[in-house]
C-alpha positions in Angstrom: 39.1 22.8 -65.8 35.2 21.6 -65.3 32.8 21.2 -62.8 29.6 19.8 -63.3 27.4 21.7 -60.4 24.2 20.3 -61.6 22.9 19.3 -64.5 21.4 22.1 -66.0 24.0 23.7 -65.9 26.7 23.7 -68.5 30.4 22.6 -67.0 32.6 25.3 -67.1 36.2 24.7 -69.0 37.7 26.3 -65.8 36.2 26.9 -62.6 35.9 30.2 -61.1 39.2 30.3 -58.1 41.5 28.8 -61.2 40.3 31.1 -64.1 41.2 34.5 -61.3 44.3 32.8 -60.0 45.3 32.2 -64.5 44.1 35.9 -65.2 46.5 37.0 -62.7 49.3 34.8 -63.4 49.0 36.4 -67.1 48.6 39.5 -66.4 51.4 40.0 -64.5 53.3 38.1 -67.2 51.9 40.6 -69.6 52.3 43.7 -67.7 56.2 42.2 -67.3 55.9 42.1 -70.7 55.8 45.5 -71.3 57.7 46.5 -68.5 60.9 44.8 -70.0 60.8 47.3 -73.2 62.4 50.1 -70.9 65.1 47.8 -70.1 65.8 45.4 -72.9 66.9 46.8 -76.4 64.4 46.7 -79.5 66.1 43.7 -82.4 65.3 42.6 -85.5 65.8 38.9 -87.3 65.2 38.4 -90.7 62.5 35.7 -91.4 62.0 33.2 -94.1 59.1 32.1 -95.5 57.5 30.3 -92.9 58.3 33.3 -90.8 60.9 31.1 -89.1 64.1 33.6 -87.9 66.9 33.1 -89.7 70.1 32.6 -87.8 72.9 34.7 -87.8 70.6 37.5 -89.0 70.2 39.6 -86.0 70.3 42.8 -85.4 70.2 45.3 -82.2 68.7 48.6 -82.0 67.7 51.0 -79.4 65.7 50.7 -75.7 62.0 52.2 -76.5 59.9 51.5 -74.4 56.0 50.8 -75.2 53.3 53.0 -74.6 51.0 51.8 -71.2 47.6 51.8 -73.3 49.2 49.5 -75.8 50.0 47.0 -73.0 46.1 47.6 -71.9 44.6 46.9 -74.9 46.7 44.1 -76.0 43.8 41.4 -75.4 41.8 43.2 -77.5 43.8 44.2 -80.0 45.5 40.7 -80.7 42.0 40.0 -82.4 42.8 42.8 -84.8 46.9 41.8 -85.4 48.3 39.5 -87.7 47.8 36.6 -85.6 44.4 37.6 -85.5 43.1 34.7 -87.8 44.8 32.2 -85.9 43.5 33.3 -82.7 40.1 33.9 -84.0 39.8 30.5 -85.2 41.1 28.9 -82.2 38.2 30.5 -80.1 36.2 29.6 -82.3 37.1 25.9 -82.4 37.1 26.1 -78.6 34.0 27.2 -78.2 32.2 24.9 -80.6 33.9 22.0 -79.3 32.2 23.0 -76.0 29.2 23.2 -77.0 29.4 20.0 -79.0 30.5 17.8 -75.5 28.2 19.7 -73.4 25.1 18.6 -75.3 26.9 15.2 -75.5 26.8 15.0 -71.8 23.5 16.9 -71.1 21.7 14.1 -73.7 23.4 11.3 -72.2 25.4 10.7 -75.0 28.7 9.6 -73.7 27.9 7.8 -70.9 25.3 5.4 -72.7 28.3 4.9 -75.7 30.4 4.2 -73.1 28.5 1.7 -70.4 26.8 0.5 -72.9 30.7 -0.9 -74.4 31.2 -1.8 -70.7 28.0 -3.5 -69.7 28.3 -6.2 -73.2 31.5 -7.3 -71.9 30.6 -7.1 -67.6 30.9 -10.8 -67.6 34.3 -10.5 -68.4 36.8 -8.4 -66.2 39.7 -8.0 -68.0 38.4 -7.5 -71.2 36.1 -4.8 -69.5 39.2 -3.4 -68.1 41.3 -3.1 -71.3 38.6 -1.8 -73.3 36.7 0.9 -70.9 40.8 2.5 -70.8 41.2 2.2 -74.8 37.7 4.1 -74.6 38.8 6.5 -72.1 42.6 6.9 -74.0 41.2 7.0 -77.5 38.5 9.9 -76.6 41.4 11.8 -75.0 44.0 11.5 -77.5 42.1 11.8 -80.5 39.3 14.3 -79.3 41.4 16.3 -76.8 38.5 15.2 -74.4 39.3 15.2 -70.7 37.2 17.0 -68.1 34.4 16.3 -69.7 34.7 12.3 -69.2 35.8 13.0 -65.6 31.9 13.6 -65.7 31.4 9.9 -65.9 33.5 8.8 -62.9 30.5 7.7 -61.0 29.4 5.3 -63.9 32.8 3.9 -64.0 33.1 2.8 -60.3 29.6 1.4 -59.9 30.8 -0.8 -62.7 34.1 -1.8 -61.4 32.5 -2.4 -57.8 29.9 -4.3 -59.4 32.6 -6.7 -60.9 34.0 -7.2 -57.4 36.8 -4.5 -57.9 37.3 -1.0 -56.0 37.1 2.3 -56.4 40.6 3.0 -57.4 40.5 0.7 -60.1 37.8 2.8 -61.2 40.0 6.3 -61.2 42.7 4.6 -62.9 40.0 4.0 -65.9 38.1 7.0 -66.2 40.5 9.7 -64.9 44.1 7.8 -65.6 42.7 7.1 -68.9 41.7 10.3 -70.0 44.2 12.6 -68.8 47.0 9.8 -70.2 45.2 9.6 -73.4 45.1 13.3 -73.7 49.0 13.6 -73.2 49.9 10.7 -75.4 48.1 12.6 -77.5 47.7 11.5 -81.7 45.6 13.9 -83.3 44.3 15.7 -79.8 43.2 18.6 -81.3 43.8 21.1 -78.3 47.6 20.4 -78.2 49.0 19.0 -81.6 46.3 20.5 -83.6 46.7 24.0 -82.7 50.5 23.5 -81.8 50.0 22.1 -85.6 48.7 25.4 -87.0 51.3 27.5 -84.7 54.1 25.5 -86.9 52.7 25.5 -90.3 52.7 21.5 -89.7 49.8 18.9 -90.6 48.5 17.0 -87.9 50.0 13.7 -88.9 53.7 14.8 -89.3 55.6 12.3 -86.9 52.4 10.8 -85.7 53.9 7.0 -86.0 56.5 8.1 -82.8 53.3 9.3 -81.3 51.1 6.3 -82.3 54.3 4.4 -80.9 54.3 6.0 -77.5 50.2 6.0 -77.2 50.3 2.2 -77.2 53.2 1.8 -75.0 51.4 4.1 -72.4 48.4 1.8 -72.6 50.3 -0.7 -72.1 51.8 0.3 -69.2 48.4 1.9 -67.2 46.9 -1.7 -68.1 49.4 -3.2 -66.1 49.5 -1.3 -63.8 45.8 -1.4 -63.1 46.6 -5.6 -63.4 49.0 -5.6 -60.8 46.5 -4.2 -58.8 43.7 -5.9 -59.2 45.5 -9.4 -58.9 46.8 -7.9 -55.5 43.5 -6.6 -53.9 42.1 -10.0 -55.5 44.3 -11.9 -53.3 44.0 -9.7 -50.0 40.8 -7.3 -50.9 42.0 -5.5 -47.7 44.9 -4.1 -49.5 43.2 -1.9 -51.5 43.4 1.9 -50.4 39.3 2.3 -51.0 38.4 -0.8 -48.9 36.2 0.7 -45.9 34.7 3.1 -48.4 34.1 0.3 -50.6 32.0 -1.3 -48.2 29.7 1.2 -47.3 29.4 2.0 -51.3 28.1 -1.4 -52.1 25.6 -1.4 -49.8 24.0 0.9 -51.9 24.9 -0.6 -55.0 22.3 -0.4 -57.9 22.9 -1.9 -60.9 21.1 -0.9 -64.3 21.0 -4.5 -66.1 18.6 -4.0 -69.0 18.9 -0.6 -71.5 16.1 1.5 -73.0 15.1 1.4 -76.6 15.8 5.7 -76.1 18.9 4.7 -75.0 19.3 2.4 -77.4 18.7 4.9 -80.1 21.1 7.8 -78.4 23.9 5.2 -78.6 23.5 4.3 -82.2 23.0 8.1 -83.3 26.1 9.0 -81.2 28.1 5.8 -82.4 27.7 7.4 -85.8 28.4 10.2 -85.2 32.2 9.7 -83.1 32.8 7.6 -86.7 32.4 10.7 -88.9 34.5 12.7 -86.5 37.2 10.0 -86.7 37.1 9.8 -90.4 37.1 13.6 -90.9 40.6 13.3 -88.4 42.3 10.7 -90.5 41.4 12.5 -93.6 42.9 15.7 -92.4 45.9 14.4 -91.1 46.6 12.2 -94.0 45.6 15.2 -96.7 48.4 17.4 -96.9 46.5 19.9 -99.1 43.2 20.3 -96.2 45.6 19.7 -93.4 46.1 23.3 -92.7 42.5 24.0 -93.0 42.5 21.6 -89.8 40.8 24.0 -87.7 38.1 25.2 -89.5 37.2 21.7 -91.0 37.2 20.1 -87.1 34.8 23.4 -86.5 32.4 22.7 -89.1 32.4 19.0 -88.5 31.6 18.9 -85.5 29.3 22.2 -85.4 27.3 20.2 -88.1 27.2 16.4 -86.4 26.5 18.2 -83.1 23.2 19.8 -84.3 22.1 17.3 -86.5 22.7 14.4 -83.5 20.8 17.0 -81.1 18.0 17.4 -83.7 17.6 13.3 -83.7 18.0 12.9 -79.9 15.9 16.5 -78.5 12.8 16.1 -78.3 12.5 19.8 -78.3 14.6 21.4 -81.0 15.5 24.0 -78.6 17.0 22.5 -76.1 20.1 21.6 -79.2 20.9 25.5 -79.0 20.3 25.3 -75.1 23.1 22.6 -74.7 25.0 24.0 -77.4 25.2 27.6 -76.0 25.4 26.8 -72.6 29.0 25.0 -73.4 29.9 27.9 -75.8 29.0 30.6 -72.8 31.4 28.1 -70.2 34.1 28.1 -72.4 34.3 32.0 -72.9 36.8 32.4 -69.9 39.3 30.0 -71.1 38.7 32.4 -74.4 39.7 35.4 -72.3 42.9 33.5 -71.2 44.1 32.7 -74.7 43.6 36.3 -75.9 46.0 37.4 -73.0 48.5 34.7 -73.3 48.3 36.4 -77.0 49.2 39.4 -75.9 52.3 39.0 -74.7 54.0 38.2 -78.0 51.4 40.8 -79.3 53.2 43.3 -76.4 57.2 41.5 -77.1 56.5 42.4 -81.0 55.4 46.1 -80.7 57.9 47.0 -78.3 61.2 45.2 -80.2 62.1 43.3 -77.6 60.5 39.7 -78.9 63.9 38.9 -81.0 66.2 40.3 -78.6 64.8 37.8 -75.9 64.9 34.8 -79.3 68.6 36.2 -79.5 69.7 36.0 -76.0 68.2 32.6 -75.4 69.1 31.3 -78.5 73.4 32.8 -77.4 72.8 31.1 -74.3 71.9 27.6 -75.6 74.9 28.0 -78.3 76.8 25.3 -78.6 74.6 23.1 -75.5 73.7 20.0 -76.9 69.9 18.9 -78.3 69.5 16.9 -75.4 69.5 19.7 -73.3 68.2 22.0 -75.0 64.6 20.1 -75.3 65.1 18.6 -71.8 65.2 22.2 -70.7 61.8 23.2 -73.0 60.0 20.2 -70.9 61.2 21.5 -67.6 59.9 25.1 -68.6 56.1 23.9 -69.8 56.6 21.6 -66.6 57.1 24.4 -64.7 53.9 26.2 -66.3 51.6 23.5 -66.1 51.8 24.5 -61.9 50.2 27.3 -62.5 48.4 27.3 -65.9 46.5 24.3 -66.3 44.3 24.9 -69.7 46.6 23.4 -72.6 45.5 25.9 -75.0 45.9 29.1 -73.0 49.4 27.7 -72.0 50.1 26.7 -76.0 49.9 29.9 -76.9 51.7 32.1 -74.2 54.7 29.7 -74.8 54.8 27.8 -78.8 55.2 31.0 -80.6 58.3 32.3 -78.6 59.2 28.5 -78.6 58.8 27.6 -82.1 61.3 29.5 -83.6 64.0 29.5 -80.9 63.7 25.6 -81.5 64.6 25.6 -84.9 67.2 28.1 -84.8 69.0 25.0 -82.7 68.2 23.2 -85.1 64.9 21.0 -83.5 62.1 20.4 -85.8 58.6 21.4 -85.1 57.5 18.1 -84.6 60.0 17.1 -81.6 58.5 20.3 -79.7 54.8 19.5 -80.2 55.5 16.4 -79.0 57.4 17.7 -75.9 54.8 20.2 -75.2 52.2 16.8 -75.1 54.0 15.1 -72.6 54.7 17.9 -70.7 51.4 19.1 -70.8 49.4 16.6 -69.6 50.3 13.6 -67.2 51.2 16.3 -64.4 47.6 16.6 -64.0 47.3 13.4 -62.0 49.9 14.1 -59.6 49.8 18.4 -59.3 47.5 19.5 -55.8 46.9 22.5 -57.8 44.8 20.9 -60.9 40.7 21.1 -60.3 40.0 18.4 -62.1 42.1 16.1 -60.2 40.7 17.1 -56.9 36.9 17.2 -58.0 37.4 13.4 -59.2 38.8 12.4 -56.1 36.3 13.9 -54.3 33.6 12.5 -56.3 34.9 9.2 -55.8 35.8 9.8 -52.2 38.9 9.4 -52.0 41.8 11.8 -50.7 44.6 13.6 -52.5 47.2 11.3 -49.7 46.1 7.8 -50.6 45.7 8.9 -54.7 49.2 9.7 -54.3 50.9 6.8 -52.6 48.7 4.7 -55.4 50.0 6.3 -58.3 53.6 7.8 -57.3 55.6 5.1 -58.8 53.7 5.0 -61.8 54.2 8.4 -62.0 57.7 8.9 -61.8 58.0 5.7 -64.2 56.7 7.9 -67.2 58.3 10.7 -66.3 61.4 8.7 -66.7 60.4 6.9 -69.9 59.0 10.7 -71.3 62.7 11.6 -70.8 64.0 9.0 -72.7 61.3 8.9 -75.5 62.7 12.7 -76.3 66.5 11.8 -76.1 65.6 9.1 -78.7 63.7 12.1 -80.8 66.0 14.0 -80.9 68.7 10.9 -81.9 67.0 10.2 -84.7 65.9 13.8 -85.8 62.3 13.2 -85.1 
């Protein structure tokens, strides 16, 4: 999703061949959209009050098909429907948190929290090792951050080569850790929190499973990261990076001693990752705030973001700079959510959004759970090939999703957390994802060798992921 070109420049939240190739993929699904109100008769379910369908309720009317200018002007219009709201505060959310992280990055923030963690503890490998990937983890999971600590890759493998490891190790760290983090997500804001606010849930409903699963996953990219150390420790020639490794070192500079700026920026920025944790656990744990999880996470971190740029800025002006130059690069991924929108927008106006509800919901009559969620994963599975930002995929899918769930009978919960899994850890394995490919060529290293590293580990969560959602939906999760 982000590039870092230079550093004046604000990273983008999707770069610009990804953004055309996801406007046209949603388009055409939106023009299809429309185009399936000539063939597919206009329904009706009645609702409760959640505005969850009630089973059993249906009924079929007429084909009508919708007007062309309403399919047109569905991206604009959503912002004026009765999602509008949602939507609205979404964007919002999405661009504040972008301006937030890219004034993090342009004032050094999260690189001197980070090495700064890393450099107390250099003398010590493995404890360096298992805390720089509960750093990485926690930011992702937690903050929903990802591309943005990608951004530190460089930091991470001058450290690991300083300590006599290799580049790989430090991609499994940074870029492992993150994206991992981010799908064993806990309170990651740009999956369970707006999947959260799609399903009239609070953040923290079934969090222990995902608390649960979060630790196992740790668990299991520290050993693997182990394992691999103790074998290029034994044999340094086994490691994939070794040539390159050897012409990086060379070059190897080390920065041993910290500024008293520095210094300053970490305790400022410490504080400041606190509050946002606090203001997390107080959302998810208050039911009566927890669906004003949004606008609270907005104005959190729109308030700690200016008043840590006023304390670290020398010039005051370079806090709306930062701030508005990660607001402008996240005004595409905007775009996208307004026309993944529109196709439930379109599927509503037209008639035809409970008739498609009715006709799944037929077809997975009487087919066990099981398969019914295993068949959810396959489908976000299948859109993470193509649609790569988790909130403009969240909402083309989790409103048509939601409901048909719980007519079968799945709770809310069990989908958000399916959508998670789904969502993310793909990212290290799919050609197609940016972000994968611009770490790998920052650290120099090529899509072959990052796949015969990490295939096994790979299909070992994908495995487990099955079975952690087979046991969710045992115990009605």
């Amino acid at each position: 999703m982000e590039k870092q070109e230079e550093k004046s420049k604000a990273f983008s939240n999707i770069n610009a061949r990804s953004f055309l190739f996801v406007l046209i993929l949603l388009g055409a699904i939106l023009a299809l959209s429309g185009a399936l109100s000539y063939f597919i008769p206009q329904g009706t379910f009645l609702r409760d009050s959640e505005g969850m369908i009630i089973d059993g309720t249906y009924i079929q009317g007429e084909v009508e098909g919708i007007a062309i200018w309403r399919v047109l002007t569905a991206p604009v219009r959503v912002f004026f429907s009765s999602d509008a709201l949602t939507i609205i505060f979404i964007s919002l959310f999405l661009l504040i948190m972008s301006g937030v992280f890219n004034l993090l990055d342009k004032t050094d923030g999260i690189r001197i929290v980070i090495s700064k963690t890393v450099r107390k503890f250099s003398n010590r490998k493995n404890l360096v090792i298992c805390i720089a990937l509960l750093i990485f983890m926690a930011f992702g999971s937690f903050f929903g951050m990802f591309e943005e600590l990608v951004t530190l890759l460089p930091i991470v493998i001058l450290f690991m080569l300083s300590m006599g490891l290799d580049t790989l190790t430090g991609l499994g760290i940074c870029m492992l850790g993150a994206c991992f983090g981010f799908s064993a997500a806990i309170t990651n804001p740009f999956s369970v929190g707006l999947a959260s606010n799609l399903a009239g849930t609070y953040v923290l409903q079934g969090a222990w499973l995902r608390i649960l699963f979060f630790v196992f996953v740790y668990a299991v990219v520290c050993g693997f990261l182990f394992l691999h150390i103790r074998r290029i420790s034994k044999n340094p020639t086994q490691s994939l990076t070794y040539e390159v490794d050897i012409e990086k070192r060379k070059t190897l500079v080390m920065q041993t001693e910290e500024s008293e700026s520095d210094q300053f920026i970490f305790k400022v920025y410490a504080v400041f990752f606190a509050v946002q944790l606090v203001m997390l656990v107080l959302i998810a744990s208050i039911r009566a705030i927890s669906e004003f999880a949004i606008p609270l996470l907005s104005f959190s971190f729109l308030v700690g973001g200016i008043t840590c740029g006023c304390f670290v800025c020398e010039n005051k002006k370079d806090v709306a700079k930062h701030m508005g130059q990660g607001a402008l690069s996240m005004l595409p991924a905007v775009a996208l959510i307004a026309i993944a929108s529109s196709v439930k927008l379109v599927m509503s106006e037209s008639g035809i959004l409970d008739t498609v509800m009715y006709k799944v919901i037929e077809f997975l009559r009487g087919k066990n759970k099981f398969f019914c969620i295993i068949l959810v994963y396959f489908l976000i599975l299948f859109l993470q090939i193509f649609i790569g930002s988790a909130s403009a995929k969240l909402m083309l899918i989790m409103p048509i999703m939601l409901p048909i769930c719980g007519a079968l009978g799945l709770s809310p919960t069990v989908v958000i957390l399916t959508y998670c899994i789904a969502d993310g850890f793909t990212d290290m394995i799919i050609p197609t994802n940016p972000v994968l490919l611009i770490g790998l060529s920052m650290a120099n290293v090529s899509y072959g060798k990052w796949v015969k590293w990490t295939w096994k580990l790979q299909l070992f969560v994908f495995s487990v992921t099955i079975l952690l959602l087979m046991f969710a939906v045992q115990i009605g999760y």
